[in-house]
Residue frames as a rotation matrix with the C-alpha (Angstrom) as fourth column:
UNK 1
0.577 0.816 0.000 0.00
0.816 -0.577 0.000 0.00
0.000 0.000 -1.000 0.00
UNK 2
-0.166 -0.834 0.527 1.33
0.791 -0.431 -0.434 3.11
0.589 0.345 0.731 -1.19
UNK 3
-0.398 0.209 -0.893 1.65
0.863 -0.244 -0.442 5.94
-0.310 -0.947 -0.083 2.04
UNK 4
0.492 0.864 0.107 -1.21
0.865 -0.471 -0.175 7.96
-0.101 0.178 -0.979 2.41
UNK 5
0.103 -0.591 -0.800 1.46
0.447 -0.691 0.568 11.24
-0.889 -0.416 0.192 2.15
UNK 6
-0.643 -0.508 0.573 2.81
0.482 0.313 0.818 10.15
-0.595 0.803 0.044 -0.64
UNK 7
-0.163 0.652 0.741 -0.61
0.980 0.021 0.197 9.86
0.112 0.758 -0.643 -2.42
UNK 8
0.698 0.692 -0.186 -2.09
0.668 -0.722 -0.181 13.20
-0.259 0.002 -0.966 -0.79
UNK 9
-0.362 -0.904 -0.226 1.14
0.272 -0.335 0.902 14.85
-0.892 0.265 0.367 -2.28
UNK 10
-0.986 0.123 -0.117 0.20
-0.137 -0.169 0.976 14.96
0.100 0.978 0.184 -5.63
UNK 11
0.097 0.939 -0.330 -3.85
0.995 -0.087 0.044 14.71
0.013 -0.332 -0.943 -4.69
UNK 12
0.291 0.365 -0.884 -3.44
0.430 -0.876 -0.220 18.22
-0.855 -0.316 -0.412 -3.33
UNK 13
-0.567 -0.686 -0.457 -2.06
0.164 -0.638 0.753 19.15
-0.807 0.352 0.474 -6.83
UNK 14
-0.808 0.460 0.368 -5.38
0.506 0.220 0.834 18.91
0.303 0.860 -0.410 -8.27
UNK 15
-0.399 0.631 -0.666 -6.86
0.735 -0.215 -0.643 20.98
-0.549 -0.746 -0.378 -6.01
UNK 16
0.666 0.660 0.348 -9.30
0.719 -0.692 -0.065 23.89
0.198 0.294 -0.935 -7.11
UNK 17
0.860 -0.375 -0.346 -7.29
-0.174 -0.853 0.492 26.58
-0.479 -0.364 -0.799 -4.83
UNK 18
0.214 -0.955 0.207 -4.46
0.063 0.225 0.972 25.30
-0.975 -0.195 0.108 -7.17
UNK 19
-0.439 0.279 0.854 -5.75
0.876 0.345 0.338 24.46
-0.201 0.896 -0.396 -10.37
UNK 20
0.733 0.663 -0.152 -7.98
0.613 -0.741 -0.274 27.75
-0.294 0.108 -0.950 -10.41
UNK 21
0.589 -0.423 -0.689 -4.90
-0.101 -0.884 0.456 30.34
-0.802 -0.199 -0.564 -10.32
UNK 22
-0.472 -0.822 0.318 -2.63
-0.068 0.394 0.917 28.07
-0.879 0.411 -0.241 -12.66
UNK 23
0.085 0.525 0.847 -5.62
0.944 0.229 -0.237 28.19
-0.318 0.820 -0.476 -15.23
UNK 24
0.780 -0.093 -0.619 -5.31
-0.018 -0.992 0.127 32.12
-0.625 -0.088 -0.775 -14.89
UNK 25
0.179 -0.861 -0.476 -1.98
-0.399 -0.506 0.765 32.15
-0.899 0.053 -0.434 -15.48
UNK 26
-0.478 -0.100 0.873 -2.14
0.674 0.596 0.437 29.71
-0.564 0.797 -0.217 -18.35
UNK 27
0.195 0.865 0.463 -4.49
0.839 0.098 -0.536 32.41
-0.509 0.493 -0.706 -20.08
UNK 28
0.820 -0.404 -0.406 -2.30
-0.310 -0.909 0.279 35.14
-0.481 -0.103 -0.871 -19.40
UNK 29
-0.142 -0.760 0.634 0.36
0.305 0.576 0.758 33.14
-0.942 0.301 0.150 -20.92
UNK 30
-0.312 0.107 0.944 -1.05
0.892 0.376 0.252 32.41
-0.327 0.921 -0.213 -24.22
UNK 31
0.904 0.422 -0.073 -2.72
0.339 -0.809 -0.480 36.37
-0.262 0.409 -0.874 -24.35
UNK 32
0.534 -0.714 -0.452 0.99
-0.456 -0.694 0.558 37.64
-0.712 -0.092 -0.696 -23.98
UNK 33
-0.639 -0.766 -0.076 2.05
-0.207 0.076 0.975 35.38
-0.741 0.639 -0.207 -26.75
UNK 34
-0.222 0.573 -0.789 -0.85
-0.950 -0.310 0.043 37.12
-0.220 0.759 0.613 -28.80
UNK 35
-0.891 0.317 -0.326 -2.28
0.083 0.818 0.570 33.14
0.447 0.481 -0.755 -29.42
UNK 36
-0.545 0.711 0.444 -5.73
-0.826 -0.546 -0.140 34.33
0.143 -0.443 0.885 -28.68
UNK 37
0.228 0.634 -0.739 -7.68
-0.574 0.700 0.424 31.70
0.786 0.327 0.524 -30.37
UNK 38
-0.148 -0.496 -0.856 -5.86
0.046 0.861 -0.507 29.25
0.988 -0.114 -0.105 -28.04
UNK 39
-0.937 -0.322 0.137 -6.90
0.040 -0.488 -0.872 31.30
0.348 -0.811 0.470 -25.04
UNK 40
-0.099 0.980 0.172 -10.15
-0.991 -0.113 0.073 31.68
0.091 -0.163 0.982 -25.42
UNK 41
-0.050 0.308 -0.950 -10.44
0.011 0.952 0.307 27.45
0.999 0.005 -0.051 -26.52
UNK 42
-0.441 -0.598 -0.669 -8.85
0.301 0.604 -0.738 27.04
0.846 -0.527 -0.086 -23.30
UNK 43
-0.867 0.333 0.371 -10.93
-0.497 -0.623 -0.603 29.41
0.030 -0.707 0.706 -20.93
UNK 44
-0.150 0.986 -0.077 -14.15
-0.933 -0.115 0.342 27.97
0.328 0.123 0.937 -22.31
UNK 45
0.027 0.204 -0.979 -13.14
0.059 0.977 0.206 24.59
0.998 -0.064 0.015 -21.91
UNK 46
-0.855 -0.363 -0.371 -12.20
0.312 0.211 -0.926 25.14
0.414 -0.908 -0.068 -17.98
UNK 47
-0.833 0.541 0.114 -14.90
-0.503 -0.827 0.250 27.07
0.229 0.151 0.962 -17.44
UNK 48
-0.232 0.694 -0.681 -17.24
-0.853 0.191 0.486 24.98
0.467 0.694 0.548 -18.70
UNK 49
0.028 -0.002 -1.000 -16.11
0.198 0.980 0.003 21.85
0.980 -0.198 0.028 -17.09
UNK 50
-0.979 -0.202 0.037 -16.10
0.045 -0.388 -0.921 23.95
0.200 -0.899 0.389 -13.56
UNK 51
-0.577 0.746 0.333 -19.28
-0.815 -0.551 -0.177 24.93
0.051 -0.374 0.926 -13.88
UNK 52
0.263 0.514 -0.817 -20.91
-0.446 0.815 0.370 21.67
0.856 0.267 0.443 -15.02
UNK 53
-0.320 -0.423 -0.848 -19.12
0.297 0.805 -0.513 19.81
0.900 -0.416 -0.132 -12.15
UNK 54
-0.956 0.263 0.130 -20.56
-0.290 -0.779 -0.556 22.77
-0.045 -0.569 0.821 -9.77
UNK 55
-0.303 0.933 0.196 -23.73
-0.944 -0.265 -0.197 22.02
-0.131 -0.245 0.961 -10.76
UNK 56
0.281 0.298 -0.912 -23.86
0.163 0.922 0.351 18.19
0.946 -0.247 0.211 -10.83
UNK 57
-0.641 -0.619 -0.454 -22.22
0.367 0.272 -0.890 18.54
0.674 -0.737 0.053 -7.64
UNK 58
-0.945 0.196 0.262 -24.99
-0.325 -0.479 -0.815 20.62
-0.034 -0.856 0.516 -5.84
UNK 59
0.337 0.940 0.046 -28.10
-0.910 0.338 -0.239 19.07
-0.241 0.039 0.970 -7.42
UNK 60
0.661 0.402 -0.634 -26.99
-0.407 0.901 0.146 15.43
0.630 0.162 0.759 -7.60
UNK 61
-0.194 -0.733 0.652 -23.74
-0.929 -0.077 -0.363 15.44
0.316 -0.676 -0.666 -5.03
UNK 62
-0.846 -0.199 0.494 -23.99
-0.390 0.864 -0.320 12.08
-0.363 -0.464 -0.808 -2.56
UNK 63
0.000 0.999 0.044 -26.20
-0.994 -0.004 0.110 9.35
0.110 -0.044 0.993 -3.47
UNK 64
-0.511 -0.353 0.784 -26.98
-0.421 0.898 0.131 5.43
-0.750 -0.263 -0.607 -3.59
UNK 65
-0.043 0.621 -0.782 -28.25
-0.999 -0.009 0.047 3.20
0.023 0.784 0.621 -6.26
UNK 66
-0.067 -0.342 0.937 -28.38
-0.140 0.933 0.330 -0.54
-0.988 -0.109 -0.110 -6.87
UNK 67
0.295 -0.005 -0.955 -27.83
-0.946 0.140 -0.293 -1.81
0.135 0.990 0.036 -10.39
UNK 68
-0.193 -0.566 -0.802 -27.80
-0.692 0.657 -0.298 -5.78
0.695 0.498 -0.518 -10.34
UNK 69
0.764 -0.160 -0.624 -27.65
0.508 0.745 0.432 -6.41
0.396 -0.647 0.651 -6.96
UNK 70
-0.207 -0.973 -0.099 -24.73
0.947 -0.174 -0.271 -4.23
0.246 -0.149 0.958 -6.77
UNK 71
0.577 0.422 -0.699 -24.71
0.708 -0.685 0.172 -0.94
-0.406 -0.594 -0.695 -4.61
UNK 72
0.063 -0.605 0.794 -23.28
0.894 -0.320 -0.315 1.92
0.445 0.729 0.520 -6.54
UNK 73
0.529 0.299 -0.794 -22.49
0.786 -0.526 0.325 4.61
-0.320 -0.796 -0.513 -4.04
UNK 74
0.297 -0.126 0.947 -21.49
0.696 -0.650 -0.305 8.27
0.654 0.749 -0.105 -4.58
UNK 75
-0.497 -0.723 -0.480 -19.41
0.856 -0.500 -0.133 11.00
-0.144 -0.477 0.867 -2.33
UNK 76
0.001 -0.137 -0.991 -19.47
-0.136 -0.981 0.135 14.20
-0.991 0.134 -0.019 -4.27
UNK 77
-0.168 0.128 0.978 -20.47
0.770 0.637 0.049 13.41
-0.616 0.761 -0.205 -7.57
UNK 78
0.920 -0.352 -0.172 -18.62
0.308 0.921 -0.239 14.19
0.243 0.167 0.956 -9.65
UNK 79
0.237 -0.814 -0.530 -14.72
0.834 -0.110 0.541 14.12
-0.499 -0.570 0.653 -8.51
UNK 80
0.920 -0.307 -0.243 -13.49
-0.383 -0.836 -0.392 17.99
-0.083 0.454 -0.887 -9.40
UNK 81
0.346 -0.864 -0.366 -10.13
-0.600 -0.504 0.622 16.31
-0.722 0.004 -0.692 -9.18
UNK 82
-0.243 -0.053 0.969 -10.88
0.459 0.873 0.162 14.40
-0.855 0.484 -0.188 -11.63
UNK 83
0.748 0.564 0.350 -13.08
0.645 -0.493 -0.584 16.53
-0.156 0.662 -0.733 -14.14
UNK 84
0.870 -0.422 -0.255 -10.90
-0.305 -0.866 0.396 19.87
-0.388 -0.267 -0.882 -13.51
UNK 85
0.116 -0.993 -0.028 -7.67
-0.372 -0.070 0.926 18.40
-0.921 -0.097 -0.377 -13.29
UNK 86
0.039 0.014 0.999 -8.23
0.840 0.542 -0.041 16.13
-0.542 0.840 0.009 -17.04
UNK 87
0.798 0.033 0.601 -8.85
0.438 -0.717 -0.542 20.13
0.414 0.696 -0.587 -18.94
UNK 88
0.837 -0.509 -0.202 -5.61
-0.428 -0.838 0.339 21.55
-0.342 -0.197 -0.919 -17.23
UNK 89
0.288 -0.743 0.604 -3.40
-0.573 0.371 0.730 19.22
-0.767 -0.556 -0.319 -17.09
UNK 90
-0.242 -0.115 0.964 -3.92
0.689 0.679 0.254 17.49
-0.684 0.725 -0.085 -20.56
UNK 91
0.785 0.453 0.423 -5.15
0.611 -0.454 -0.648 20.48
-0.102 0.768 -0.633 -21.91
UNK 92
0.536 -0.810 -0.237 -1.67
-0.737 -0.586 0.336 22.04
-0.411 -0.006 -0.911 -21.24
UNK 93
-0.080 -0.243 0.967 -0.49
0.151 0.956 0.252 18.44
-0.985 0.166 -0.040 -22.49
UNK 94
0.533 0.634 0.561 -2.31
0.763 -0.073 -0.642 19.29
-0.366 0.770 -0.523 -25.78
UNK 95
0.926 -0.342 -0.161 -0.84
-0.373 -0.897 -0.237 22.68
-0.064 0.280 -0.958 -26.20
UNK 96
-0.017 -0.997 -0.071 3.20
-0.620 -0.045 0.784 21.51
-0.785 0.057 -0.617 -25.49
UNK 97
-0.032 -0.010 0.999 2.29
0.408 0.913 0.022 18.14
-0.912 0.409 -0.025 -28.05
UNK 98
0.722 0.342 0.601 0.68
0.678 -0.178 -0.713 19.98
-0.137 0.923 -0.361 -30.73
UNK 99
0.723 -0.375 -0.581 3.05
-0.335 -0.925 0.179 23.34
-0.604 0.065 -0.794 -30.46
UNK 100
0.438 -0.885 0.156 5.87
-0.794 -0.299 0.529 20.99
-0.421 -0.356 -0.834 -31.10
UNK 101
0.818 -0.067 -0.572 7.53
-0.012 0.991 -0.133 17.87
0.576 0.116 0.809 -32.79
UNK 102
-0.138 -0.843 0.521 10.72
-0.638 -0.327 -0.698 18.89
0.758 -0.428 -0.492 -30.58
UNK 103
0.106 0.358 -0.928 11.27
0.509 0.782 0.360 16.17
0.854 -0.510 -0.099 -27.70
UNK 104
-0.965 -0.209 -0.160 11.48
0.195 -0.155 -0.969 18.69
0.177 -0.966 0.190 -24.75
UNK 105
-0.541 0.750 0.380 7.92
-0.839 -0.449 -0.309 19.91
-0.061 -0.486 0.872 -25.13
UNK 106
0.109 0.579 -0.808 6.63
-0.461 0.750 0.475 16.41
0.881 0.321 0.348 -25.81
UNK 107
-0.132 -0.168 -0.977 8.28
0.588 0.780 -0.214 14.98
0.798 -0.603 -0.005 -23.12
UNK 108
-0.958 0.159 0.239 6.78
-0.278 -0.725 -0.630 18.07
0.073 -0.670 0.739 -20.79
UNK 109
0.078 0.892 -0.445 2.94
-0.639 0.387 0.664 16.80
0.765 0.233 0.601 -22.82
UNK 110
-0.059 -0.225 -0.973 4.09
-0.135 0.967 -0.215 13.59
0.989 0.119 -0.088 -21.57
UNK 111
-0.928 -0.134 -0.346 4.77
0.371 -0.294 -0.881 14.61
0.017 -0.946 0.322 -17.60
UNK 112
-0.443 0.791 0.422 1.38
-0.889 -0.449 -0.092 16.54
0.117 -0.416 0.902 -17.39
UNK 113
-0.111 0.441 -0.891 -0.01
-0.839 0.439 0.322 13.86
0.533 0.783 0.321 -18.52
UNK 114
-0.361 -0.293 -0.885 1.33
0.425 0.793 -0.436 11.21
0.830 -0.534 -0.162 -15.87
UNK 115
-0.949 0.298 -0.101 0.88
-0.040 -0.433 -0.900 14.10
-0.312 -0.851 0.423 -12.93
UNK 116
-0.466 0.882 -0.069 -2.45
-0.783 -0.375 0.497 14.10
0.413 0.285 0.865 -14.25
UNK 117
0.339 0.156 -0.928 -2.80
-0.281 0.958 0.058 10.02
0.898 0.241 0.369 -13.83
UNK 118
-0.513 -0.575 -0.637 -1.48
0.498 0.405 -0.767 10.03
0.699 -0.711 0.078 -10.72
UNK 119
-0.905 0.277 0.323 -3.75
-0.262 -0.961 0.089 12.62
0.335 -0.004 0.942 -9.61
UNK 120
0.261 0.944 -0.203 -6.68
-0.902 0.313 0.297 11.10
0.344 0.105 0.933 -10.16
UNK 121
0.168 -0.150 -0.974 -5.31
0.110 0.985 -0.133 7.44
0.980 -0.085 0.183 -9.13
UNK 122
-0.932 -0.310 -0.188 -3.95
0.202 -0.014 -0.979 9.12
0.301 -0.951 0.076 -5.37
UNK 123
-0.501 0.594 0.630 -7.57
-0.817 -0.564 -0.119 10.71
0.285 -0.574 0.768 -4.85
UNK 124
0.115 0.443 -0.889 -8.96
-0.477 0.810 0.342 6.97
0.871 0.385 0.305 -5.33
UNK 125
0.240 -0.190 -0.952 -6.99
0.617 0.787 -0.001 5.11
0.749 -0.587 0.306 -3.54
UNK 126
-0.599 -0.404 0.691 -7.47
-0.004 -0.862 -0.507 7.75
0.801 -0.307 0.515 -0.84
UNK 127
-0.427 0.891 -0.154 -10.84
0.903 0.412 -0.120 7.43
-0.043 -0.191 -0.981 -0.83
UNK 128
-0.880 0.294 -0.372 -11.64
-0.072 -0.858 -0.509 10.80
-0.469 -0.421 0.776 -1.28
UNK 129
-0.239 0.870 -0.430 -14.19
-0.964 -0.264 0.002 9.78
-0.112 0.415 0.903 -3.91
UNK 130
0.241 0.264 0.934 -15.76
-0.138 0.962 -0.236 6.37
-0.961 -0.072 0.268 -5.01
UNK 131
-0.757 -0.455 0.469 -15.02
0.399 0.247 0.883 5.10
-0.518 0.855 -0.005 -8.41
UNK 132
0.374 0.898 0.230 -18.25
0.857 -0.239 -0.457 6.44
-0.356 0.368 -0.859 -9.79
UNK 133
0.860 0.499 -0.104 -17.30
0.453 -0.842 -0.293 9.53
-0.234 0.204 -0.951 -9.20
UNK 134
-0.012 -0.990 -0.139 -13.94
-0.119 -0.137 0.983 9.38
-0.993 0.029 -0.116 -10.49
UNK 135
-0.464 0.121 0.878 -15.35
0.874 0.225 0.431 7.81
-0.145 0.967 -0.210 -13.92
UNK 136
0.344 0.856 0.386 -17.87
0.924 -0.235 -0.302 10.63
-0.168 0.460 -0.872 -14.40
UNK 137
0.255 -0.720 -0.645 -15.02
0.128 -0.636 0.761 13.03
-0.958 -0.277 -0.071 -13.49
UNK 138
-0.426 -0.734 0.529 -12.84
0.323 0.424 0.846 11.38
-0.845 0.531 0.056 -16.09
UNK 139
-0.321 0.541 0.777 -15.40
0.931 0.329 0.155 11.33
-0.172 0.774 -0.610 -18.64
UNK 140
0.936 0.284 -0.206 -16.58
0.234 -0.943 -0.236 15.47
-0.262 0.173 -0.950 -18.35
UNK 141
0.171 -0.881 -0.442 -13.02
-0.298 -0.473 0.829 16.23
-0.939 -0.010 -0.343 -18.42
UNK 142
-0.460 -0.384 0.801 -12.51
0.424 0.697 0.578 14.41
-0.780 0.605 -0.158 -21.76
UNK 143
-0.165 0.503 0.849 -15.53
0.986 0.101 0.131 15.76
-0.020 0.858 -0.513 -23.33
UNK 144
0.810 -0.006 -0.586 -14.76
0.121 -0.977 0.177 19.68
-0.574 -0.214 -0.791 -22.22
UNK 145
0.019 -0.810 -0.586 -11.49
-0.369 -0.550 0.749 19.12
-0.929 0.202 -0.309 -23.72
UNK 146
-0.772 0.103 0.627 -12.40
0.636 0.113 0.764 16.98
0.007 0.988 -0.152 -27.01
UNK 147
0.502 0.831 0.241 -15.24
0.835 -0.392 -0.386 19.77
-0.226 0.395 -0.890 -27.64
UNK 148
0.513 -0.330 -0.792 -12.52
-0.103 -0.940 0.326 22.49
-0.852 -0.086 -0.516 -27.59
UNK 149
-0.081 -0.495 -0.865 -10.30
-0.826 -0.452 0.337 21.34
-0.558 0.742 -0.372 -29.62
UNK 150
0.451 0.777 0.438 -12.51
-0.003 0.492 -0.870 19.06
-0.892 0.392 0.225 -31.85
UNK 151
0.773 -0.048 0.632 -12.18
0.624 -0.117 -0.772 20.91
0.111 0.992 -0.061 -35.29
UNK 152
0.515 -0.703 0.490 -9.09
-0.166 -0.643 -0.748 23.16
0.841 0.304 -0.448 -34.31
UNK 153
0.774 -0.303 -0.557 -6.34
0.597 0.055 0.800 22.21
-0.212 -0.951 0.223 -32.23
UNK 154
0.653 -0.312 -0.690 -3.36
-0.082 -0.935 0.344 23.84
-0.753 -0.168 -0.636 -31.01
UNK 155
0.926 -0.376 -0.021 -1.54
-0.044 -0.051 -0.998 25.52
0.374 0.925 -0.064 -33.34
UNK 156
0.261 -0.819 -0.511 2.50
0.743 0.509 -0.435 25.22
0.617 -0.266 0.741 -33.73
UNK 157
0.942 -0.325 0.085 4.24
-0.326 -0.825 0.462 27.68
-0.080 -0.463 -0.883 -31.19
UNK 158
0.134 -0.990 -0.041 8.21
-0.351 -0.009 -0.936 28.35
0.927 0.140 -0.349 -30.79
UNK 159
-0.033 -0.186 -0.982 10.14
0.769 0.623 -0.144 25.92
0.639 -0.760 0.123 -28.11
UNK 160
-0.740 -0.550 -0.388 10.60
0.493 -0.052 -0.868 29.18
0.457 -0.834 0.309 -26.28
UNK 161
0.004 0.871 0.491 6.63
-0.858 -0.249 0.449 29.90
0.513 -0.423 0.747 -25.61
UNK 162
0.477 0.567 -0.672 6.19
-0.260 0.821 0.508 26.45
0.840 -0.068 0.539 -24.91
UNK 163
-0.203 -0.262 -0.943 8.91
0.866 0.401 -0.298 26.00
0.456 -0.878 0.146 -22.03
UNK 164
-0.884 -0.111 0.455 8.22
-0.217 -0.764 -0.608 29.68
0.415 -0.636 0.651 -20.88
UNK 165
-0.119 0.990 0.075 4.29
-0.711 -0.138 0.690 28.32
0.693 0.028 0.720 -20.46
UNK 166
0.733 -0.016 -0.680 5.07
0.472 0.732 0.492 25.13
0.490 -0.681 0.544 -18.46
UNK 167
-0.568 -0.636 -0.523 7.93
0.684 -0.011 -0.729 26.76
0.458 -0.772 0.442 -16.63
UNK 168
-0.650 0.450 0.613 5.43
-0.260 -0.889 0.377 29.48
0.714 0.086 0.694 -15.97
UNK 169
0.322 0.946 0.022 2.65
-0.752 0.242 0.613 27.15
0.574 -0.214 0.790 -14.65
UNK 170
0.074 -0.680 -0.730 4.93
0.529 0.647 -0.549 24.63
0.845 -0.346 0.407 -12.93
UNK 171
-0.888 -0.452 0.084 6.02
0.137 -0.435 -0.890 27.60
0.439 -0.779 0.448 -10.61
UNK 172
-0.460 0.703 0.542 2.44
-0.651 -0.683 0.332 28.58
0.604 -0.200 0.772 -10.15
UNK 173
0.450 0.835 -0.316 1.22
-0.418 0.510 0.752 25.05
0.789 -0.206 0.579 -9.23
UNK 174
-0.110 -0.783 -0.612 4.43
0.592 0.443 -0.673 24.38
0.798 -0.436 0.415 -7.18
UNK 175
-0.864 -0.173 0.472 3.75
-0.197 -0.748 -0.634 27.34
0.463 -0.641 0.613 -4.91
UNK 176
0.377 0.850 0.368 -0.02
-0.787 0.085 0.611 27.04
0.488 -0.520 0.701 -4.23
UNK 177
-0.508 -0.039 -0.860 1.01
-0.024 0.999 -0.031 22.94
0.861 0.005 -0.509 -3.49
UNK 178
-0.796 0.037 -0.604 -1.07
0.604 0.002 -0.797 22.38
-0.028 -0.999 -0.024 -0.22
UNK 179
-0.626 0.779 0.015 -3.88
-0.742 -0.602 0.293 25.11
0.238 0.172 0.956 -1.14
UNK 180
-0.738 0.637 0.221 -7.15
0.672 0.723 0.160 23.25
-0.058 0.267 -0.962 -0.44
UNK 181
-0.685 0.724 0.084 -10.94
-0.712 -0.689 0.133 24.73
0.154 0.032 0.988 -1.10
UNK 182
-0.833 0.393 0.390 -13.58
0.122 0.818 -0.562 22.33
-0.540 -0.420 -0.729 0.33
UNK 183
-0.898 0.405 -0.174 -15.94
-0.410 -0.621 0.668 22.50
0.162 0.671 0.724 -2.73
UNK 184
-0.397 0.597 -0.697 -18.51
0.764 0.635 0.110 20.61
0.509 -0.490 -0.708 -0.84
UNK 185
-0.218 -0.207 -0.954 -18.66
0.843 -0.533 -0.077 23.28
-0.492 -0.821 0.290 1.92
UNK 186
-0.879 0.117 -0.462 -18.50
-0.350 -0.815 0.461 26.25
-0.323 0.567 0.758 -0.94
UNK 187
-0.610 0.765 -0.208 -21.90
-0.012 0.253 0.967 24.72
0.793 0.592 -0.145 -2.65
UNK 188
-0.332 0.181 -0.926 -23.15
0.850 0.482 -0.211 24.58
0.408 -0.857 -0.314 0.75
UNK 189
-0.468 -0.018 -0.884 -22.62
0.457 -0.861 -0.224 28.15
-0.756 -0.509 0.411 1.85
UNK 190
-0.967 -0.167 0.193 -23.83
0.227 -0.222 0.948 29.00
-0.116 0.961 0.252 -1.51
UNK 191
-0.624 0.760 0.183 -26.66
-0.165 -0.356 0.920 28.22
0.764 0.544 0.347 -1.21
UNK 192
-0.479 0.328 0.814 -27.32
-0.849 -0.407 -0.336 28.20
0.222 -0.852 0.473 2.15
UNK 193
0.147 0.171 -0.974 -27.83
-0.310 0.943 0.118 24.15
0.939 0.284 0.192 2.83
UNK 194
0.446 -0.434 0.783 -27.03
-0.846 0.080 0.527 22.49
-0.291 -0.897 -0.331 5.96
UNK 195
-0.519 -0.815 -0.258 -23.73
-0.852 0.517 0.082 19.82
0.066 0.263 -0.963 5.22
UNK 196
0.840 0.448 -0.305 -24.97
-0.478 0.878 -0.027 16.40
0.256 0.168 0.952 4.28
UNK 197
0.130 -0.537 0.834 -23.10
-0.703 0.544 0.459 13.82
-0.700 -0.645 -0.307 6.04
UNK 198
0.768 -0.205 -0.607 -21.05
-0.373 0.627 -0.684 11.61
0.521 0.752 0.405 3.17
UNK 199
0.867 -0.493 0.067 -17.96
0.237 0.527 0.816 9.38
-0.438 -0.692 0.574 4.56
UNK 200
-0.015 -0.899 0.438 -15.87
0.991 -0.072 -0.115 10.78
0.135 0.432 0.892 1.51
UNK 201
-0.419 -0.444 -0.792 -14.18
0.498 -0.842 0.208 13.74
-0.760 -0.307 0.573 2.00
UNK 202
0.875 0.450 0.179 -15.14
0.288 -0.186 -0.939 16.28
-0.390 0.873 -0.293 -0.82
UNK 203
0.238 -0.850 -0.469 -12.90
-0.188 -0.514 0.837 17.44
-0.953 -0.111 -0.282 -3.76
């Protein structure tokens, strides 16, 4: 069994209070190297998948089913560090892969990509969510970021946008590390709920 440190190590790098600021800066990135189109894709797709996960999360959040015989139980449905962390992290994947045929930004694509997979594999075997809500994660995140860049991905960029964009965002997600936002708790106060009692943590 791998130690619960370890795992929440890279867990907490999918946090919102992380992931939120490092999407900023990713936007500010790409305006300052005048690649609008690529900015905007990229806002709409985070966005998008925030909000959706916001709002599955406050009208369908913990629940139980049976399907078979088989109890299918839900946390926080569905995992933000799952949903969220699939459009940054691969969508910044996307951007070093396509910019480039060069093997430093590929093999940067390549590293989100794993921190991404690891991400989603430490909240699991954490328990912060059930597997449900890790697939349904998985699965918004996929289709926020194949709807963006469907009919136009990214275009090529020079090696020195690309490493100034991941050394950029690297520093950004390396500082927050440890940030948490209890997005349970924030949907809560929102709207003015009293906390449903779930055994998984939210996130």
């Amino acid at each position: 069994m791998l130690n619960p440190r370890f795992l929440a190590y890279f867990a907490d790098l999918g946090d919102i209070a992380v992931i939120g600021p490092a999407s900023i800066v990713t936007f500010a990135m790409l305006l300052l190297y005048r690649r609008r189109h690529e900015a905007l894709v990229w806002a709409l797709a985070f966005l998008a998948c925030a909000a959706v996960t916001l709002v599955l999360k406050t009208f369908v959040g913990g629940f139980e089913i049976n399907v078979f015989d088989q109890n299918i139980q839900a946390g926080s449905f569905p995992s933000g560090h799952a949903s969220i962390t699939f459009v940054f992290y691969d969508g910044l994947a996307a951007l070093l892969w396509c910019g480039s045929r060069s093997a430093l930004p590929r093999a940067l694509a390549a590293a989100f990509v794993l921190l991404q997979s690891m991400i989603a594999i430490s909240v699991f075997l954490l328990a912060w969510h059930p597997l449900i809500d890790m697939v349904a994660g998985l699965l918004l995140g996929v289709v926020c970021l194949g709807a963006a860049y469907w009919r136009v991905p990214p275009k090529p960029a020079t090696l020195g946008e690309l490493t100034g964009l991941a050394v950029a965002v690297t520093a950004v997600v390396l500082t927050l590390h440890g940030d948490r936002l209890d997005d349970k708790k924030l949907v809560d106060r929102l709207l003015n709920w009293a906390p449903v009692e779930s055994r998984f943590p939210a996130g």
